[in-house]
N, C-alpha and C positions, 0 to 999 in steps of 0.2 A: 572548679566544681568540687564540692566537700564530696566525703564519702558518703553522707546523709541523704545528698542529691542524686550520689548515682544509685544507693540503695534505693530512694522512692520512684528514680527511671526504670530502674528492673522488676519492681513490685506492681508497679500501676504506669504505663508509656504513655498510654490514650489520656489519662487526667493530667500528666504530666504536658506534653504537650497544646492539650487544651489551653491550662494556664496558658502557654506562651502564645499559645495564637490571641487569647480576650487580652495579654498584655499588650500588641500590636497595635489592637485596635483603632487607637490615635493616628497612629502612622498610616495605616489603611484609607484613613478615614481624610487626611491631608490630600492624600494624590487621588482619593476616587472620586467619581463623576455624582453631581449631587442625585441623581435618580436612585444611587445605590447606597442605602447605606451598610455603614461599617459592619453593623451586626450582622446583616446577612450576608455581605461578605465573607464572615469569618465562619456563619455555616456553611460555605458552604465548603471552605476548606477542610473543615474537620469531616463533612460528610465524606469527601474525596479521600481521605486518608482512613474512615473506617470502612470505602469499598475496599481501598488498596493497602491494606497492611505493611506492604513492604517498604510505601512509604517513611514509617515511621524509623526503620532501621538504615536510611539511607541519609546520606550529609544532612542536616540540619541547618545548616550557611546558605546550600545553593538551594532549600524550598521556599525557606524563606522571601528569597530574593528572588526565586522565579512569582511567588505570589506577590512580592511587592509590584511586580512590573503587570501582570494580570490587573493588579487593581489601577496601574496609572493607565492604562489601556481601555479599561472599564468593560470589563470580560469577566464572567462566572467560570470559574475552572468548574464546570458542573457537567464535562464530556459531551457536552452541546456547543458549547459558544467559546470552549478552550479547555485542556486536561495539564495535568502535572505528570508527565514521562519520565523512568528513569531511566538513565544510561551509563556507561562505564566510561571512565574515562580516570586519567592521571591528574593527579595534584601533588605537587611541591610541597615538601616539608622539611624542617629540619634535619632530616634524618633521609632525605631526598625523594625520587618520587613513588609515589605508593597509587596502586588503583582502588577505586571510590567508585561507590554506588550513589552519583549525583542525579539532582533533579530538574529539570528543564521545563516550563511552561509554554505548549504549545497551542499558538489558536487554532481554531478550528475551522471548517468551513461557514457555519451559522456565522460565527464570532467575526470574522472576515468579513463576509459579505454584508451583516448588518454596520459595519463602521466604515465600508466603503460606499454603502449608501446612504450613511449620516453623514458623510464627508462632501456629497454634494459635487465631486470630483466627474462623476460618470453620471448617464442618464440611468442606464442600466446595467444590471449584472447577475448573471446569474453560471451556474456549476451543474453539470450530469453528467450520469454513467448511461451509455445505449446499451440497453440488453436485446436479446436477439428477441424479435418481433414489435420490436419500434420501428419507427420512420424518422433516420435519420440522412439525411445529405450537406453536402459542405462544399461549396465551389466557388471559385475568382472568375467574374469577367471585367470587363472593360468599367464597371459602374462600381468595381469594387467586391468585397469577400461578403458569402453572405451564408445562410444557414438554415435548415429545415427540418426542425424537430417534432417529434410527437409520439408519447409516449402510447405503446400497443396496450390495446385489448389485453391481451395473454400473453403477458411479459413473458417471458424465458431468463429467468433473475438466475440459474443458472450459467448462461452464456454470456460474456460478456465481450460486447464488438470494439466499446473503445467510450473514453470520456471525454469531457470536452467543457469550456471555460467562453463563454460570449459575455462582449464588453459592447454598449451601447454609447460611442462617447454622444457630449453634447452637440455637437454638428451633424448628427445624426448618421455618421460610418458606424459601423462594424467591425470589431477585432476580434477572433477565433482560436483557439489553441484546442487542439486535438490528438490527443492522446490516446498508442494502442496500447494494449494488455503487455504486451512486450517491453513498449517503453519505461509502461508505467513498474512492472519487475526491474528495469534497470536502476532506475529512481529511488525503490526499495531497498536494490542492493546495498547501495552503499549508504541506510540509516543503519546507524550504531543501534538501532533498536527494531532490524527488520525482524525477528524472530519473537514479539513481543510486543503487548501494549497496544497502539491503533493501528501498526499493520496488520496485527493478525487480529482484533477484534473489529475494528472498524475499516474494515480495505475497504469499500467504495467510497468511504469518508476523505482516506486518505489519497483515493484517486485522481475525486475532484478538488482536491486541495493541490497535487502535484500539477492540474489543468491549471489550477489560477495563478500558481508562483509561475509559472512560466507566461503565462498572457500578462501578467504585470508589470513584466520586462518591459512594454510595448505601451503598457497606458498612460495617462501626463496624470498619474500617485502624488499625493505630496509628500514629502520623505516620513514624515511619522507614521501614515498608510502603509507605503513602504519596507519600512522598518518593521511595522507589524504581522508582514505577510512572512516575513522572514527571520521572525524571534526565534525558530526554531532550526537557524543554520546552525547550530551544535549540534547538531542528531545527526549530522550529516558530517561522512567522515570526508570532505573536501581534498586536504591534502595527501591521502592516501590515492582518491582518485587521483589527484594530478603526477602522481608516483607511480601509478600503473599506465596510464597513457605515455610518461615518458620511457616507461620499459618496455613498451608494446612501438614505439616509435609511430603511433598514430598520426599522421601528418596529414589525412583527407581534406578535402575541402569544409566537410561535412564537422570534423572532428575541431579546426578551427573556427568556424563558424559558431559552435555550441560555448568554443572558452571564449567569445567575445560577448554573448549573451549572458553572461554570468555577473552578479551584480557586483559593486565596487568591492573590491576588498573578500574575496573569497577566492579558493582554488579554481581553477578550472574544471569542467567535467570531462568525459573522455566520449569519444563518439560509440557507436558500436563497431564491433571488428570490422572492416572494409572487406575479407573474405568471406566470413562467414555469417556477417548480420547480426551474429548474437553475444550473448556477453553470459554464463551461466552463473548459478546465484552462488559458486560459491567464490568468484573472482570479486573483491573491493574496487567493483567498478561505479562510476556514477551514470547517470540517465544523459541520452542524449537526443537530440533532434532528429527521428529516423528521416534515413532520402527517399520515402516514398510519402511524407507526411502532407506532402502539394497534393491535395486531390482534382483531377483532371475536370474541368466544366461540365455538366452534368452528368456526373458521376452518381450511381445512387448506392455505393457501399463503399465509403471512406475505408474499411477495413477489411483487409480480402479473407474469403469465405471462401473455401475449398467450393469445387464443382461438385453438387449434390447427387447427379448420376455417377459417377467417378467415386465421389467418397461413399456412398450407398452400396456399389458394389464391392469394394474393398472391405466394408465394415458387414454387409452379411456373410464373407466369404471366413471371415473371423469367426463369429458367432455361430457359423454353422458349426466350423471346428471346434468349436469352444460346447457347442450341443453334442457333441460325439464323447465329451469328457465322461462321461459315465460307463465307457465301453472301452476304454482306454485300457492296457495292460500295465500290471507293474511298471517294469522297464518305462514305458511311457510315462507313466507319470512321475519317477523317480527324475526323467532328464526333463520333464516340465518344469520341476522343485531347481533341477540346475541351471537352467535356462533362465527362470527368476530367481535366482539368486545373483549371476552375473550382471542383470540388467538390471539388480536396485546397486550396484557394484559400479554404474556406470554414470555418466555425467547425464542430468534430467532429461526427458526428450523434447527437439528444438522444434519439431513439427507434428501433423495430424499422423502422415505415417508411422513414423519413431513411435507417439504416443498410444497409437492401435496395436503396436507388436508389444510394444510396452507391458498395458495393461492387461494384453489377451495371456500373456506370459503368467502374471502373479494371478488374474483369477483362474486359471488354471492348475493353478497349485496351491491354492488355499487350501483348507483346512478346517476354518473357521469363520462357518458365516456372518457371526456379529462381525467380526475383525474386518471382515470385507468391505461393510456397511459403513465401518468408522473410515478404513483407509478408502475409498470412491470419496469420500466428503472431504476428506484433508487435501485429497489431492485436486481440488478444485482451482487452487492458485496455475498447479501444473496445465490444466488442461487448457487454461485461459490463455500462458503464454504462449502454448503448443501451437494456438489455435482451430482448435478440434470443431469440429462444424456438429451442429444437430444431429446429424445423423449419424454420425459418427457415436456419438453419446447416448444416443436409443440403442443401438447395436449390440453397443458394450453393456448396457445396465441391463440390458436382455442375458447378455451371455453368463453376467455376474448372477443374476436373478436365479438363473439356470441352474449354476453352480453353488447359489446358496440352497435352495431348493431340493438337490442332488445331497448334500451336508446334510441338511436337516431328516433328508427320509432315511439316509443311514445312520444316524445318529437313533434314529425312531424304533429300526429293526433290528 
């Protein structure tokens, strides 16, 4: 590259780039499916790269090449039917290896399930997240695994009970993958890109996409299908998981069973701890098959849900406390302040109890009503893993409510 080319890189990136994407063109235009053509193809790359700027500041080799395979796949990276992710990772150079801001083309769930039913493979297929006030059931008898869905009235898109992947083959059985909130965080953990990108703007997206790669294990794919559902095993840091399960000595039953599910040619993943169930986010663990994922024959909540007289009592005993904060004396409130500070000090919380002292902790020491309002909404992933029941979560956004409330009228006088 002359000095002239990187002066007009650094002047103009967006025109510069363009050029090279309408140079492509041909090449797009060889491997894509005749319903697409080239041209729109190539908008729709450059649209992708003026939502995501950082795009343009990231390897150039691997966008490329992640769009060439988006077009032989016959996928719009248009964050519907497939996106362009970047993640970190090492590359070899002369000068040995260095970290790079590369790019990875990931489909999506639309992008998935419309070529798994062009493929003619399955009768049917389809991907959901249950939120609380659906009607969801999941049970094995003698005639086989079967399923009972339907979406409520008055979602609760808040809560979320668990997702889930149904394959209709053509013999007309049923194949199920059922995924909770827990597993689906362990899945997260170990993408090179969990803090970023469609975990954190698309997580139900990315839910029921972690539902299907796992039921796919199990369906008769033909490898290019196959292949497809898992273009995106680079985001996944594989052998770092198979490096913590061998330091953790994981040897369950449960824990081998998961590395034998695992498609050709990739690390294993690791189970969850055998003591304690959970794996927290800041461990390079991978997702793994929990042992209570067999749900019992007429079971009607695949996902356990705290006892509501039980967690109601607990959670107005909070809230009451958390109503006396305005009455509260210095000293009080001074060991509130330390109290949440320790407890954001500590590893997330792994249950509804942990997460009710948890949270009664920091909105008790706020300070800042917006700040409140922002932190209850971030921590939406935490309360999901926790699994925090309804009532639980009225309780608390009473006590929070309270306490902004309390802020705001002394902020007033």
């Amino acid at each position: 590259m002359t000095d002239t080319d990187v002066a007009e890189r650094q002047q103009n990136p967006i025109a510069v780039f363009k050029q090279q994407v309408m140079s492509r063109e041909q090449e797009f235009g060889a491997v894509l499916p005749a319903h697409i053509p080239a041209e729109r193809f190539s908008r729709v790359i450059l649209t992708a790269v003026n939502k995501n700027p950082a795009l343009l500041h990231a390897d150039r080799a691997s966008l490329f090449s992640s769009a060439m395979m988006a077009a032989a796949d016959g996928l719009l990276c248009d964050g519907r039917e497939a996106a362009l992710v970047i993640y970190r990772t090492k590359k070899k150079t002369s000068e040995g290896d260095v970290w790079i801001d590369a790019v990875q083309y990931m489909p999506m769930v639309a992008g998935i399930l419309k070529k798994v039913r062009n493929s003619g493979e399955l009768s049917t297929i389809v991907a959901k997240v249950v939120y609380a006030g659906d009607r969801f059931r999941n049970w094995i008898d003698n005639e086989g695994e079967h399923l009972d869905y339907e979406a409520g009235e008055s979602q609760e898109r808040d809560i979320i009970r668990c997702a889930f992947a149904m394959a209709k083959l053509k013999d007309g059985s049923i194949e199920v993958e059922v995924l909770k909130p827990a597993d689906i965080e362990k899945i997260r953990s170990v993408s090179r890109s969990k803090d970023k990108g469609p975990w954190v703007d698309w997580w139900e997206e990315m839910a029921k996409k972690s539902a299907i790669r796992r039921l796919s294990k199990r369906l008769p794919l033909n490898t290019d299908i196959d292949d497809l559902i898992r273009r995106d095993d680079a985001l996944y840091d594989f052998d770092q998981a198979r490096t913590d399960a061998q330091d953790r000595g994981h040897t369950s039953l449960v824990s081998k069973l998961d590395m034998l599910s695992l498609p050709a040619g990739s690390a294993p993943t690791i189970a969850h701890d055998p003591e304690t169930g959970e794996v927290t986010e800041q461990t390079n663990s991978a997702a793994s098959r929990p042992q209570s994922d067999a749900t019992e024959a007429g079971s009607a909540n695949p996902t356990p849900i705290a006892d509501p007289a039980t967690t109601s009592t607990q959670a107005a005993g909070q809230s009451a406390a958390t109503g006396q904060a305005g009455s509260k004396s210095e000293p009080s409130k001074a060991k509130d302040k330390e109290s949440a500070a320790a407890t954001d000090k500590t590893a997330p919380p792994k249950n509804e109890q942990e997460y009710i002292a948890y949270a009664t902790a920091w909105i008790n020491s706020l300070d800042d009503a917006d700040a409140g309002e922002k932190r209850w909404k971030d921590e939406k992933g935490v309360r999901n893993k926790a699994q925090v029941s309804g009532e639980a979560r009225e309780a608390l956004q009473e006590s929070l409510k309270q306490k902004q409330f309390e802020i705001r009228d002394a902020d007033q006088s």
